[in-house]
KOLPA-776768 format. One record per atom (N, C-alpha, C): x, y, z. Coordinates in steps of 0.001 Angstrom, whole numbers, padded with zeros to 6 digits, always signed. Last residue first. Layout:
<nodes>
XYZ/...
</nodes>
This chain:
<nodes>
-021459+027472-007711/-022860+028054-007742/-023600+028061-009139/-018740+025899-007697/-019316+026988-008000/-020793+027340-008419/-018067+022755-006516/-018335+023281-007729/-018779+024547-007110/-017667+021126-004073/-017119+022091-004234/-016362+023146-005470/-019829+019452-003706/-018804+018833-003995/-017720+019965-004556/-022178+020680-003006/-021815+020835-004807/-020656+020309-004806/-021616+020719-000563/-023208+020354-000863/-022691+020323-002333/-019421+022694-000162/-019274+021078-000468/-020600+020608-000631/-020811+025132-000575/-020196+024580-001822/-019748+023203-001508/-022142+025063+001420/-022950+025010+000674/-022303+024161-000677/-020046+025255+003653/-020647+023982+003184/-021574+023884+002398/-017848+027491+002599/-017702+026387+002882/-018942+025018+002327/-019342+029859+003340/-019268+029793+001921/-018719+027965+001802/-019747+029871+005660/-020984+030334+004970/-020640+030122+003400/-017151+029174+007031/-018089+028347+007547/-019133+028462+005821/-014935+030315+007107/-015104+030061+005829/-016456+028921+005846/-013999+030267+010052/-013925+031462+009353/-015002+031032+007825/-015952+028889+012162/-014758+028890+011041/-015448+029731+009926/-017160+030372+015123/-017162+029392+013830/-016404+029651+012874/-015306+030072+018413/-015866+031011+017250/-016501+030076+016158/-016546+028125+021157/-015946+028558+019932/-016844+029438+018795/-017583+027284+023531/-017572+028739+022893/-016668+028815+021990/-017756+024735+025543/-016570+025042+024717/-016485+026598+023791/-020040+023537+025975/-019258+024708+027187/-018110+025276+026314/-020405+020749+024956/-021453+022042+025149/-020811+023756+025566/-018388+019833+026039/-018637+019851+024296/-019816+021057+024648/-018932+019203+028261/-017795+020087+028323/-017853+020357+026822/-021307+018112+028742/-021279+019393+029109/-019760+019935+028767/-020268+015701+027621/-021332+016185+027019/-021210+017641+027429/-017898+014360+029293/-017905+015037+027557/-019233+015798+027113/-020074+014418+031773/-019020+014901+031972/-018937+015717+030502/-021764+011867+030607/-022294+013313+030827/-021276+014013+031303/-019830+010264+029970/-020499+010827+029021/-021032+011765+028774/-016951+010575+031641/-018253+009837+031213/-018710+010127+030355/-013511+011337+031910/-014419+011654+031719/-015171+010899+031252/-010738+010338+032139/-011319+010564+033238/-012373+011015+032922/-009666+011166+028440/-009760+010404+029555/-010066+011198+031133/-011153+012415+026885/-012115+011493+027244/-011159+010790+028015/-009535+015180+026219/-010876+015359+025979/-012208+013757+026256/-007355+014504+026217/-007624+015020+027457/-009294+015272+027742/-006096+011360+025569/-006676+012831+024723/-007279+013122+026135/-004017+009413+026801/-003506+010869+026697/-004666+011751+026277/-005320+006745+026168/-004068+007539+027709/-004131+008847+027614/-006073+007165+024092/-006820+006272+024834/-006234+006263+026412/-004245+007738+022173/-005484+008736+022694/-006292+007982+023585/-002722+005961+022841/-002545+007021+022868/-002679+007461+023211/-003976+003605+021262/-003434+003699+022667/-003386+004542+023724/-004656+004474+018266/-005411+004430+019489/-004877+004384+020805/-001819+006752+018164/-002558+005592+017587/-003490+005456+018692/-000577+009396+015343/-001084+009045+016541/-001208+007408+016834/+000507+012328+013571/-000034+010586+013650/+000289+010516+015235/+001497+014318+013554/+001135+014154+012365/+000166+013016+012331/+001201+017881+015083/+001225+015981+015536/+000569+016091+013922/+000536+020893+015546/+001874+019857+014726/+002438+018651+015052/-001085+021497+016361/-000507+021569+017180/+000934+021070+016567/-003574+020995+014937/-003334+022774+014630/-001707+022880+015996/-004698+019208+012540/-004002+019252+013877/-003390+020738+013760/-007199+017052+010835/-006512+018760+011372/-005893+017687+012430/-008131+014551+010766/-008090+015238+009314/-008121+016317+010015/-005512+011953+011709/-007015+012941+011665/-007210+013593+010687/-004467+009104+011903/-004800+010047+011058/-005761+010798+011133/-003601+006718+013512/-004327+007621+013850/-004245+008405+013198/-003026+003071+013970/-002226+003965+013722/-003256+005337+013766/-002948+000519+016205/-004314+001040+015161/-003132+002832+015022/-002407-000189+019056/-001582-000084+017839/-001698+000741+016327/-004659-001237+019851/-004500-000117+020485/-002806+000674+019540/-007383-001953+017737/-006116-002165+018831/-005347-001352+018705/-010645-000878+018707/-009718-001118+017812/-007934-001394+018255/-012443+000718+020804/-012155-000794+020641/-011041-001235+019622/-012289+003381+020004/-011635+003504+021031/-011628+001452+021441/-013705+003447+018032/-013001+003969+017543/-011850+003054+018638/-016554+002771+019080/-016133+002001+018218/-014464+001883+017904/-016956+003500+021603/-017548+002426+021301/-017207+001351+020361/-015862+006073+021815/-015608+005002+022913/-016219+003199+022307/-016614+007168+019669/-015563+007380+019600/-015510+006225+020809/-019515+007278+019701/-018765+006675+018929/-017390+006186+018632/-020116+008379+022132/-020415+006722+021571/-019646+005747+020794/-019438+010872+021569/-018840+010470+022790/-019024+008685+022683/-020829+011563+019525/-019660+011804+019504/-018936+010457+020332/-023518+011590+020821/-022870+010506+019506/-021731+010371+019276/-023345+013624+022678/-023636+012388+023155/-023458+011142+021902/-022640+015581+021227/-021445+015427+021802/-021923+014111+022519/-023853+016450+017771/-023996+015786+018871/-023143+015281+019685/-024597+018833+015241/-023751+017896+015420/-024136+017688+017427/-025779+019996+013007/-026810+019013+013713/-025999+018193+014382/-023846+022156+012318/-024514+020835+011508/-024860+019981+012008/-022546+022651+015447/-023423+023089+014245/-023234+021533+013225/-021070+021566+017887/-022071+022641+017877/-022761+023272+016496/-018813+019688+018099/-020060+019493+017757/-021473+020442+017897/-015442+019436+017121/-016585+020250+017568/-017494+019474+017530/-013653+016640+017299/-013712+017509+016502/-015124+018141+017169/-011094+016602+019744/-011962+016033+018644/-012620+016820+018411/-007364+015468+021287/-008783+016075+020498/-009583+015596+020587/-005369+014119+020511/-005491+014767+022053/-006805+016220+021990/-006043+014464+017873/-004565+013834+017987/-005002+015135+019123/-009610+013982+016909/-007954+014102+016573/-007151+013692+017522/-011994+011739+015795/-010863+012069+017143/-009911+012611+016787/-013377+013600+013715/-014330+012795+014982/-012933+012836+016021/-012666+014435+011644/-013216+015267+012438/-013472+015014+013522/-010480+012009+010387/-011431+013000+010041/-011648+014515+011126/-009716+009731+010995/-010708+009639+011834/-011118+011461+010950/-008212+007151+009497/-008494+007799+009151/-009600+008583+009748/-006024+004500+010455/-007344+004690+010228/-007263+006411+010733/-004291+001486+009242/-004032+003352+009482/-005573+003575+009032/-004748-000696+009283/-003960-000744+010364/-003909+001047+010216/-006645-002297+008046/-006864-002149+009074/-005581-002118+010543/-006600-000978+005291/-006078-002524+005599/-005899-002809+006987/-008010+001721+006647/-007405+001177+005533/-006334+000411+006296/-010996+003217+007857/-010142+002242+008542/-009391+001611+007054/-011987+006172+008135/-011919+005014+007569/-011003+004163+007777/-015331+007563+009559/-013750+007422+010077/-013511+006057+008623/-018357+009351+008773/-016893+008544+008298/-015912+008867+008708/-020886+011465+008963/-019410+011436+008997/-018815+010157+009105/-023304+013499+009587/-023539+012361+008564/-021388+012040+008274/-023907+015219+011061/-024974+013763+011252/-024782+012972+009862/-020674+015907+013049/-021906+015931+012148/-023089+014947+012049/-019495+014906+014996/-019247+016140+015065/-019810+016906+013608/-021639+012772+015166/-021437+013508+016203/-020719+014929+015756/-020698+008983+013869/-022035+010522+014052/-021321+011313+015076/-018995+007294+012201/-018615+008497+013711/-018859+009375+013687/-019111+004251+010302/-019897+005717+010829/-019045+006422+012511/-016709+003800+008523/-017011+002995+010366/-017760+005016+010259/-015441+001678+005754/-016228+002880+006482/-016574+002798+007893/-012289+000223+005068/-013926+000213+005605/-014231+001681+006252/-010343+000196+002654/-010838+000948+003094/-012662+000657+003157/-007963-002266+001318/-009440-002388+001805/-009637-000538+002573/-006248-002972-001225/-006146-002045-000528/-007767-001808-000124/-005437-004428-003428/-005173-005048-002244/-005175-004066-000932/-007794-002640-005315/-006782-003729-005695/-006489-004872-004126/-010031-001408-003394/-008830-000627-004574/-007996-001767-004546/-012713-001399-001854/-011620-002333-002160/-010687-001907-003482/-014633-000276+000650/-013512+000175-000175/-012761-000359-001082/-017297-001625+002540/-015797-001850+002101/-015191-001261+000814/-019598-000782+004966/-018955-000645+003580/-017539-001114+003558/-019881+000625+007654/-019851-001209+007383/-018867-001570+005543/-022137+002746+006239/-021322+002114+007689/-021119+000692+007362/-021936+003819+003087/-022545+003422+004216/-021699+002599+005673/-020974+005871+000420/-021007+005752+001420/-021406+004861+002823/-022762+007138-002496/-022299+007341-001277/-022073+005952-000091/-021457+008390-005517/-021807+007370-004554/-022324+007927-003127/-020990+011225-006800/-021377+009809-007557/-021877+008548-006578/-022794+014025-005775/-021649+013075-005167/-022116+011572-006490/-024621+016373-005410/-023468+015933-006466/-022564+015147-006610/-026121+016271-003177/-026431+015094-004568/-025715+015705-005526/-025867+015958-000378/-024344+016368-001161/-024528+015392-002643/-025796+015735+002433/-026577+016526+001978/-025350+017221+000374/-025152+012475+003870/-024858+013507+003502/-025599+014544+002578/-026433+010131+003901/-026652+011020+004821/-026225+012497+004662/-022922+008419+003479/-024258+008337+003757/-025343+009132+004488/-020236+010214+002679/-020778+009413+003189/-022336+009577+003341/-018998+010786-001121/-019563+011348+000314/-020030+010090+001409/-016915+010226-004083/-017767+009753-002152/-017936+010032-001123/-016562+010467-007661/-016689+011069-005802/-017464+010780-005004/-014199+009298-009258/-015833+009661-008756/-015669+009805-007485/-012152+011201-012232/-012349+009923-010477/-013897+010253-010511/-011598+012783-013976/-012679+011721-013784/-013289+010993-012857/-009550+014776-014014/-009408+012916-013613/-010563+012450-014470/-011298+016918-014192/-009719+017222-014329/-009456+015439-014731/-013346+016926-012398/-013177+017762-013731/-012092+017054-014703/-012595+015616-010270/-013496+014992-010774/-013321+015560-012385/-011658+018345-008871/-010334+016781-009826/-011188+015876-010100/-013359+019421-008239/-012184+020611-009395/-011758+018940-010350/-014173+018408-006331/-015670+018364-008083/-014349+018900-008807/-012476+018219-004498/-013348+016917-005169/-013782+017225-006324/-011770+019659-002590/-011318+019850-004516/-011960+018167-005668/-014191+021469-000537/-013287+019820-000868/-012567+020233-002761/-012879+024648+001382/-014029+023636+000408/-013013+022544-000355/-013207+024615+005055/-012711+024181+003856/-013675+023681+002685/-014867+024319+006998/-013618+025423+007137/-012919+025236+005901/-016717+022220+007090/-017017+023752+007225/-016031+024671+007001/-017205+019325+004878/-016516+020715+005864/-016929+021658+006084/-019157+016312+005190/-018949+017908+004310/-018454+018895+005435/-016929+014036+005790/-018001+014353+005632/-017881+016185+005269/-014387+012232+004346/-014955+011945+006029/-016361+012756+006437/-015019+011369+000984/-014958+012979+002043/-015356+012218+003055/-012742+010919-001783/-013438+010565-000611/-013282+011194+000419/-012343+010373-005046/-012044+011216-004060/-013179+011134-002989/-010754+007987-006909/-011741+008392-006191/-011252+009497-005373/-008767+007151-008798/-009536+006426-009012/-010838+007003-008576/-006097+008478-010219/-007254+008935-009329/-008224+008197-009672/-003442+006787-011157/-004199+007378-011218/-005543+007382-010309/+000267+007260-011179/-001318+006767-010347/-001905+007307-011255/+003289+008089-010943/+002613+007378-011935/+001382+006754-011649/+004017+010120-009413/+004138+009220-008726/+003718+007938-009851/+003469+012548-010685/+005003+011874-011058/+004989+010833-010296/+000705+012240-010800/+001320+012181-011967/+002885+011639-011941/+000446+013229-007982/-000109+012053-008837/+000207+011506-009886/+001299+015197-007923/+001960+014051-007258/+001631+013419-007567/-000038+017471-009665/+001186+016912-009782/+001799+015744-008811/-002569+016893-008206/-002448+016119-009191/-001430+016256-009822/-001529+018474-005517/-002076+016910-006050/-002460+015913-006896/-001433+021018-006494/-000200+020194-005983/-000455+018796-005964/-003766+021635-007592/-002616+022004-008443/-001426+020431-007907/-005591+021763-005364/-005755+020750-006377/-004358+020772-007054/-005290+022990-002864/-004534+022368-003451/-004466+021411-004066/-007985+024710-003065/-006282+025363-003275/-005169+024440-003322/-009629+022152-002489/-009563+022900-003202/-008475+023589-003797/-008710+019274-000912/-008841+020938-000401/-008713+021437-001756/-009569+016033+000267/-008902+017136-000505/-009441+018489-000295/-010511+013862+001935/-010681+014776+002248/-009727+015920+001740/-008294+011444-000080/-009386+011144+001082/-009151+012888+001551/-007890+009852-003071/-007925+010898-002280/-008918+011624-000952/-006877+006627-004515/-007590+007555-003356/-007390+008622-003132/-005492+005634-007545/-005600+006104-005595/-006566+006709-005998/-003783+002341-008635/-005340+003106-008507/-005027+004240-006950/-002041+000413-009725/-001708+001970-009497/-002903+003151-009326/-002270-001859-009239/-003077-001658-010314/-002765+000060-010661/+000384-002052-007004/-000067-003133-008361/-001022-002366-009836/-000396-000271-005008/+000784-000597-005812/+000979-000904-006890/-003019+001664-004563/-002734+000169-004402/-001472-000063-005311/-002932+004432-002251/-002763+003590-003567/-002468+002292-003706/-003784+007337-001100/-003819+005833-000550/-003580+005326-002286/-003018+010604+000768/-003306+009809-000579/-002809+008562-000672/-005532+012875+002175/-004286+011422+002529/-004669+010926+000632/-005121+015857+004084/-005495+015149+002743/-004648+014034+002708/-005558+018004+007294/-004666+016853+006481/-005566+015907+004956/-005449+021465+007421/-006334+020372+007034/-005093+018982+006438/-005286+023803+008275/-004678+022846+008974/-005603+021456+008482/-005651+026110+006454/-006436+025666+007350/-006127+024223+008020/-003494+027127+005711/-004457+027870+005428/-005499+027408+006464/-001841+024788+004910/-001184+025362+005715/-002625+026171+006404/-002510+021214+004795/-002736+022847+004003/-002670+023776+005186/-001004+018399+003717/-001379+019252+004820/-001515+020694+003742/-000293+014960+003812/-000155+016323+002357/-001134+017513+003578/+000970+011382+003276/+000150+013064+004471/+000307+014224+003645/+000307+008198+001629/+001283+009778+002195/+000006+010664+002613/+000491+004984+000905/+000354+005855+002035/+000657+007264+002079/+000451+001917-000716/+001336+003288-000759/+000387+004425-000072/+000841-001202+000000/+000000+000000+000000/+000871+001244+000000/
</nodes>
């Protein structure tokens, strides 16, 4: 499996690009618009091609370059299930399997810091959490119908069963951690250890954050897979 981290400075967003060796098919998991340019030059000298572009779920602080390199490729594009996003070629469901040559990417729903979001678990050793756990984190839950009691489920229920080895890719880190692994965060995120449910619940509630900057223009345009009006 061929694996790499690609980051945007602008908004601390991580983009992963997954490939199956053999058939030379990738993935692009949660791309960024402004850096379509740079990604499909890696693509190219890496000799791949874009099979898909795949969203952990629609952003607020970023628009996806999904519809630019749909243009551009062809790939097809995958929202997850639930998503408010009928420009998408597929979507998505919990449980789902991914299969790019020798390269499995399962879907594992992780409702909460939206109502419609994907962690992905590839060949089940680097999993891909998105928005849901970062690195001594996780991701908000005060807009897009988002829920700190799903959050808190999901992440203990499902995320937080996986072994503890399970490698950790978020999609931000605004602290400059690149990777993680369950163990980890399972010792260290400050945000669920010593804390219940109703504990995470009021402290997800209590949190007063501003909203991202690029909130109003953000998720309409990922609703368009981040085509232009």
């Amino acid at each position: 499996m061929f694996f790499r981290q690609l980051f945007d400075p602008e908004t601390s967003t991580y983009t992963y690009l997954i490939a199956d060796e053999a058939s030379k098919t990738a993935v692009l998991v949660d791309s960024v618009l402004e850096q379509v340019d740079r990604d499909q030059k890696l693509i190219a000298e890496l000799g791949l091609k874009l099979g898909y572009c795949l969203e952990t779920h629609l952003h607020a602080d970023h628009i996806t370059g999904a519809g630019k390199l749909r243009e551009l490729t062809g790939c097809i594009n995958i929202v997850p299930f639930g998503a408010n996003a009928a420009c998408a070629d597929r979507k998505i469901q919990d449980g789902e399997v991914l299969q790019i040559g020798s390269v499995e990417i399962a879907a594992i729903a992780t409702l909460g810091h939206t109502d419609s979001h994907m962690a992905y678990l590839v060949n089940n050793t680097h999993l891909l959490t998105g928005d849901s756990l970062l690195i001594r984190g996780c991701g908000r839950t005060d807009f897009q119908s988002g829920n700190a009691g799903a959050l808190y489920d999901c992440i203990t229920q499902k995320l937080f069963t996986l072994p503890d080895s399970t490698l950790v890719y978020p999609g931000h880190d605004y602290r400059g951690h690149m990777v993680s692994t369950i163990g980890e965060e399972k010792q260290f995120n400050p945000r669920f250890v010593g804390r219940d449910r109703v504990d995470f619940i009021s402290l997800m509630n209590n949190l007063n954050l501003p909203n991202p900057q690029k909130i109003m223009e953000a998720v309409p345009a990922n609703q368009r897979c981040g085509q232009a009006a």
